[in-house]
N, C-alpha and C positions, 0 to 999 in steps of 0.2 A: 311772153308769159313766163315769168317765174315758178318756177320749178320749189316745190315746197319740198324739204328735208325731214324725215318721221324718223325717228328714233325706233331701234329693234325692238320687235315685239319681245315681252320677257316669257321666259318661258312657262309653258302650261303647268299650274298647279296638280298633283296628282293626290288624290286621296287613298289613305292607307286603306286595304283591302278590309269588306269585312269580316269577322271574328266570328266564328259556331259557338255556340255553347250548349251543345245537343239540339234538338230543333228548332234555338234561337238563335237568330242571326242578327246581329249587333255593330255599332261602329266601333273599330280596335280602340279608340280613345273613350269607349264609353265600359270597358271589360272591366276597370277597375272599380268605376261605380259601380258597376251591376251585380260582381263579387262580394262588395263591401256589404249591400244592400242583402243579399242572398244570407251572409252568412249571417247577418243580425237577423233577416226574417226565418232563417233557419230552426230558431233557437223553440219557436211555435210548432207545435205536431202540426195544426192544420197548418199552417204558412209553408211549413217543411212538405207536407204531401202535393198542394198546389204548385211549388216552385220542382217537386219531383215529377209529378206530371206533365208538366208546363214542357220540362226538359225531352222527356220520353213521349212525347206527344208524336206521333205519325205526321200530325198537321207542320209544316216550315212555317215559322212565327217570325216575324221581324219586330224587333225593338226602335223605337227610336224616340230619344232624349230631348226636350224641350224646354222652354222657359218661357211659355207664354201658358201657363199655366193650364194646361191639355193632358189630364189623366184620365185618358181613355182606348179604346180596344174598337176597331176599324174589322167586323167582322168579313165584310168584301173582298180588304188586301190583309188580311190576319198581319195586322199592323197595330203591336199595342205603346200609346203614346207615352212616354213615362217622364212625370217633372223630379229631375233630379236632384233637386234642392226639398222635396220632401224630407223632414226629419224622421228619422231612424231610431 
């Protein structure tokens, strides 16, 4: 029987840790989007109170960034889905 030869496995991809931004928890490659977003929603009293809540909130929130067009808020895993290609 021949003996088949595998090539080394390459090594395990590791993802960057994720990023706080007061009660939300975020992927580091998505902090720049979420800043940019923030500060344009900022510029609204109510957007500004919501996005200050959001932060000070007691509840851990996880964000996470899609593109299958999913804006929405997962009350179970307080997981809110956000399509980042929404205009600003």
């Amino acid at each position: 029987m021949n003996a088949v030869s595998l090539p080394p496995r390459a090594p395990a991809r590791t993802a960057a840790k994720p990023v706080r931004m007061g009660s939300l928890t975020l992927a580091a490659s998505a902090r720049k989007n979420v800043e940019t977003a923030f500060g344009y929603l900022r510029a609204d009293d109510v957007e500004r109170g919501l996005i200050d809540r959001l932060l000070a909130s007691s509840v851990q929130r996880r964000l996470v960034i899609n593109h299958h067009n999913d804006d929405s808020y997962d009350p179970n895993t307080h997981t809110i889905h956000w399509i980042r290609t929404a205009r600003c």
